[in-house]
C-alpha angles and dihedrals in degrees: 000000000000120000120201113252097251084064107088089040102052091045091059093039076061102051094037084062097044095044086049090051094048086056090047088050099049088043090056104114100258113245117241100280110270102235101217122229119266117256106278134111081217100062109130105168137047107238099249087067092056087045082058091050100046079047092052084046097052090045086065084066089226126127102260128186137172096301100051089043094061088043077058097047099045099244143133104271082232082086105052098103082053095051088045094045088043085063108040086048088074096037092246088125131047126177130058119316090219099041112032136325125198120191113242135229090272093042091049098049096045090047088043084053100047091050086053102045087045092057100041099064089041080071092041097043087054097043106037105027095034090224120171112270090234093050085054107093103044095053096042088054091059088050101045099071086050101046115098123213094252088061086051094045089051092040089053090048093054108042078051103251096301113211092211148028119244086269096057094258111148110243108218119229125258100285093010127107125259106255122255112262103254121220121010138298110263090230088058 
């Protein structure tokens, strides 16, 4: 068989582009791992928001366990020992789910991490965007589980270091804790 001239070269035009775009791809920064849900039709939450909520929970400086963290979260007490489990499976709590949990290093810097990066793109949602101030949260929920560390690092650059979310919320520096909320909830 007899192939026209243009053939070979197109076909390795072809590869060649294929084989550049592989190495583009590999090369991509990898996003933070996505941790998947545990195995249950029930599951409300992705894990990270419980972790906030453990996080919320250890900032009162009271003991906590499985019942109070779903209270936190906003879920049936049914799920309490899933929520437990949820967190134990990536190693952010360590203690007895009936007694007393505590999150752990790696718990309270994830956790840390998630409240900053939420914040972070509240205030870039709002300046940038120009988003409404009472769209902000939501959105800026979705986009903190996506967002790496290199993107936070670059939106912080360039809305200047902001001390603080539309909402008046401190945002906590890159490896410091989250500060404490100040005052009480109006429900309580």
């Amino acid at each position: 068989m007899q192939f026209p001239d243009s053939f070979w070269p197109a076909l390795s035009l072809l590869l060649a582009i294929l084989w550049l775009w592989t190495l583009w791809q590999y090369r991509r920064p990898a996003r933070i791992a996505r941790v998947p849900a545990p195995e249950s039709a029930h599951w409300p939450l992705e894990p990270e928001d419980v972790l906030k909520a453990a996080y919320t929970l250890q900032q009162t400086g009271q003991d906590w366990n499985g019942q109070a963290l779903a209270r936190s979260a906003g879920v049936p007490q049914e799920l309490a020992g899933t929520l437990a489990e949820a967190l134990f499976a990536y190693g952010w709590v360590k203690g007895d789910a009936q007694a007393g949990l505590q999150l752990t290093e790696t718990g309270e810097e994830h956790a840390h991490y998630l409240i900053r990066a939420h914040r972070i793109w509240e205030q870039y949602l709002v300046e940038r965007e120009g988003m409404p101030l009472e769209a902000v949260h939501a959105e800026a929920h979705r986009r903190e589980h996506e967002t790496t560390p290199e993107e936070l690092q670059r939106m912080d650059a360039e809305l200047g270091h902001p001390a603080g979310d539309p909402h008046g919320h401190p945002i906590p520096a890159p490896g410091k804790c989250a500060p404490a909320p100040q005052g009480q909830p109006l429900l309580e």
